[in-house]
C-alpha positions in Angstrom: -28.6 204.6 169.8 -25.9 202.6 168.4 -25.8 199.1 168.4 -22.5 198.3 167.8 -20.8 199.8 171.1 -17.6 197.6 170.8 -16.5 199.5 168.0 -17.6 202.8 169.4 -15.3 202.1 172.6 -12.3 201.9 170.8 -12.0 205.5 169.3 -11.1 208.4 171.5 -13.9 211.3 172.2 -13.8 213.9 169.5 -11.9 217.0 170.1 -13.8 219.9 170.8 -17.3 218.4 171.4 -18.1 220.0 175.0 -21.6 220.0 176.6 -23.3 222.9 178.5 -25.0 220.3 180.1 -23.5 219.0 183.4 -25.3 217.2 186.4 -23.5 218.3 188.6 -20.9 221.2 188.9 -17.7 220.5 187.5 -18.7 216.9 186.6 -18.3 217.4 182.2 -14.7 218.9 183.4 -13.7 215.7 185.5 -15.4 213.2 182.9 -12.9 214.9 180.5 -9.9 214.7 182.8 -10.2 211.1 183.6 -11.1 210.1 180.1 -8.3 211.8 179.1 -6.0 209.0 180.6 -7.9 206.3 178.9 -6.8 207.8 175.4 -3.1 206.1 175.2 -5.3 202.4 176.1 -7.6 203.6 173.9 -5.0 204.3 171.2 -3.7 201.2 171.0 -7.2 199.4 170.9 -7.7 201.4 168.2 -4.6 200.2 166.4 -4.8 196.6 167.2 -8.3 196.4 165.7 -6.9 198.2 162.6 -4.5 195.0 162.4 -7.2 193.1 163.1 -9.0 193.9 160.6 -6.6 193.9 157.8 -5.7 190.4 158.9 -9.6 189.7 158.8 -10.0 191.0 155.5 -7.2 188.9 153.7 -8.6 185.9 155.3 -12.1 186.0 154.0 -14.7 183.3 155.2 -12.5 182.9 158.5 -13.1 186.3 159.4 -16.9 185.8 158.9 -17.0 182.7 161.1 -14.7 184.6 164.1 -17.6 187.3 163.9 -20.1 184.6 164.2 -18.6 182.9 167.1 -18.0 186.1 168.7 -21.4 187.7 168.5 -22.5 183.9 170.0 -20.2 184.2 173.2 -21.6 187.9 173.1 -25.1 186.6 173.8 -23.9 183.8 176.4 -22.4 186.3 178.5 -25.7 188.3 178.5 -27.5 185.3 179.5 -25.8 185.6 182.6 -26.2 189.2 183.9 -28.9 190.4 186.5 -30.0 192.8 183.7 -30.3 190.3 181.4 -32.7 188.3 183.9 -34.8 191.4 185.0 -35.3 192.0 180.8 -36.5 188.6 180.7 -39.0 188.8 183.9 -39.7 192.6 182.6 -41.4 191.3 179.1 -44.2 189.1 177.7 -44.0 185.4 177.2 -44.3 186.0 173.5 -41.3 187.6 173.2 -39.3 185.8 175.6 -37.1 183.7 172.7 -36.1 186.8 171.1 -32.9 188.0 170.9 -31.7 190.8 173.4 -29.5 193.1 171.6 -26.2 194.4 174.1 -27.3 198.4 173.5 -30.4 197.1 175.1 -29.2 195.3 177.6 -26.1 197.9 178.7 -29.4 200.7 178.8 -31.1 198.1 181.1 -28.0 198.2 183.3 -27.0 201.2 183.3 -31.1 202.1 184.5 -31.5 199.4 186.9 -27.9 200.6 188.9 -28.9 204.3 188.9 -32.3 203.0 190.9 -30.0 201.0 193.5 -27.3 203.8 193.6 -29.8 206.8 194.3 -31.7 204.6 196.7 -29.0 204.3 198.8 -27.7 208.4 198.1 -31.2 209.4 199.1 -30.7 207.9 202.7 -27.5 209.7 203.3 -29.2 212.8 202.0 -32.0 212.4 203.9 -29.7 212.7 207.2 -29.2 216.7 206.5 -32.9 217.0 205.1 -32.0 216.7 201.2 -32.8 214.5 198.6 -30.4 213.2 196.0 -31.7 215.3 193.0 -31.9 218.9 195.9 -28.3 217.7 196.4 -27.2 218.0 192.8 -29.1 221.2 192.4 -27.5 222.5 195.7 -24.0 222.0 193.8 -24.8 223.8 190.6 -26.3 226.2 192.6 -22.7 226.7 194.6 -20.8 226.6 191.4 -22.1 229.9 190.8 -21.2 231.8 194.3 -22.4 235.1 195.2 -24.0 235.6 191.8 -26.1 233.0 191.8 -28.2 231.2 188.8 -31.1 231.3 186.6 -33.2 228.8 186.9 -33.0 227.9 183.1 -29.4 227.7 183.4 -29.8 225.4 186.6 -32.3 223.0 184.5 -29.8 222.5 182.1 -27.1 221.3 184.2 -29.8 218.7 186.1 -31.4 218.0 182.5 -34.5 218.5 183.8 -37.4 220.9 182.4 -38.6 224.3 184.0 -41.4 222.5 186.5 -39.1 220.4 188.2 -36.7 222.4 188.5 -38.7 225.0 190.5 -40.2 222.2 192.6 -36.1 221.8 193.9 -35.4 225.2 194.6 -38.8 225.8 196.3 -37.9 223.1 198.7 -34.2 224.0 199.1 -35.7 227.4 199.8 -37.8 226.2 202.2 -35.3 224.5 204.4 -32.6 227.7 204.1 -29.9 225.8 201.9 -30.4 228.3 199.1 -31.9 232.2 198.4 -33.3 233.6 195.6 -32.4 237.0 194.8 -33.2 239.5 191.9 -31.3 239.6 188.6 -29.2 242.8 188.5 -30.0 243.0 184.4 -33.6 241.8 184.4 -35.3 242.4 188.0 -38.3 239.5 186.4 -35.6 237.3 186.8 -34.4 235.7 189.8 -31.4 233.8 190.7 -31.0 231.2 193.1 -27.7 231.5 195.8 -26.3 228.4 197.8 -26.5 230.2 201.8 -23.8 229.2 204.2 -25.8 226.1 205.9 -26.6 225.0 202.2 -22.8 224.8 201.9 -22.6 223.0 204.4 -25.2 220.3 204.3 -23.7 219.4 200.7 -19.6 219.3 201.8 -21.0 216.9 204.3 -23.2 215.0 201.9 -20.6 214.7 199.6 -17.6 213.3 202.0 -20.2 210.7 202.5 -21.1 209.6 199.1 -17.1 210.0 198.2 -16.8 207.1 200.6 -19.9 204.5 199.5 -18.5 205.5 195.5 -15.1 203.8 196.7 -16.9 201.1 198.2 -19.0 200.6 195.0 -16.1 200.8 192.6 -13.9 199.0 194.5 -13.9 195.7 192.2 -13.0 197.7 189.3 -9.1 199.1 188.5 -8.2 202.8 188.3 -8.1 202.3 184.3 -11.4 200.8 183.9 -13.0 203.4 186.3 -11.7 206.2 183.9 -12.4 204.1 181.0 -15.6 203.5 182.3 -16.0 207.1 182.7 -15.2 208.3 179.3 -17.6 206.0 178.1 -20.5 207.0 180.2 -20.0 210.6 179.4 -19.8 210.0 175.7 -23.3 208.0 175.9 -24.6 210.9 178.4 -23.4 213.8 175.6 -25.2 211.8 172.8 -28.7 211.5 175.4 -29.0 215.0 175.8 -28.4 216.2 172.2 -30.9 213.7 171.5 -33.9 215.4 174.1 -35.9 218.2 172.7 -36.1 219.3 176.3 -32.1 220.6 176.9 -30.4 222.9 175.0 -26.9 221.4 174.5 -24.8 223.2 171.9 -20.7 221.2 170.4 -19.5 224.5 170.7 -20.6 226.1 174.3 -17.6 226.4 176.5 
């Protein structure tokens, strides 16, 4: 993992780097879309810390000092974030003087909000007999209509290995929301179809989370949300290429 993420946030997402990975269906394609209006801001980031930089390097020692000072302010506004607290209550006393670097602290966010968020997703689930992950699963599974999909294929999209993945669909099974049926090439094979109450249960599911993610987002603009975005899915590519477990490939369309 990087440690210098400031830098990292100013240049676009490389061309042509797509994921076969996806937690949910169509999710890659609309991290893509969105990001793709952060480019222009991103753009002229990029160019302003080219001039930046240039100005830095012609005036020496000053620049060092700015970089200083900024790195300083860097760890005052860390001091001040919930994550940065639970970090604190989350470690020894030995270690509690030592520095907390931002990559760790943006992981510790970005942890501690998916606990709160799929709390509260699990509830509504919970309403039409899902779970939060069975309601991610039940959306690949739909991507794929009347033909259905493998459960390798399914794993991949939920980053999650084979045993866990056939714990979902036995459960989705179980309550109707999905079918498995046989392979047409490979009859050892099944695949896994979404059935009309499984359709169901997730368009509702979904108009209700579409209204709590507006609520959550509310305090941020429509330009930090898809800058936001971007970011998140570049750190979510660079996870998964990273786990032994998924099979991610730069060129799989």
């Amino acid at each position: 993992m990087r440690t210098n993420l400031s830098q990292k946030s100013a240049r676009p997402a490389k061309s042509g780097m797509k994921s076969r990975v996806e937690p949910v269906a169509g999710a890659g394609r609309a991290a893509k879309a969105v990001s793709s209006g952060a480019i222009a801001s991103d753009s002229t980031t990029n160019e302003s810390t080219t001039k930046g930089e240039k100005a830095g390097a012609a005036a020496g020692s000053g620049a060092s000092l700015k970089g200083a000072r900024s790195q300083g302010l860097t760890q005052e506004r860390l001091k001040k974030t919930m994550a940065h607290a639970h970090m604190r209550r989350m470690a020894p006393v030995s270690v509690q003087d030592e520095e907390i670097l931002p990559a760790s602290a943006l992981m510790c966010h970005i942890m501690l909000l998916n606990s709160v968020l799929e709390r509260g997703s699990n509830r509504f689930c919970e309403a039409h007999g899902l779970t939060f992950p069975q309601w991610m699963a039940l959306g690949c599974i739909g991507h794929y209509g009347e033909e259905g999909i493998r459960h390798s294929e399914l794993g991949n999209h939920l980053m999650l290995s084979k045993a866990p993945v056939t714990g979902v669909v036995d459960r989705l099974e179980r309550g109707d929301f999905v079918e498995r049926r046989p392979d047409a090439s490979d009859r050892r094979v099944s695949r896994v179809v979404m059935t009309p109450k499984g359709e169901q249960a997730w368009r509702h599911v979904r108009d209700t989370l579409r209204e709590r993610s507006i609520g959550v987002c509310e305090g941020l603009s429509q330009n930090e949300q898809a800058q936001m975005l971007g970011f998140l899915a570049r750190l979510l590519e660079d996870a998964a290429r990273a786990d032994p477990i998924l099979s991610v490939s730069p060129d799989d369309n």
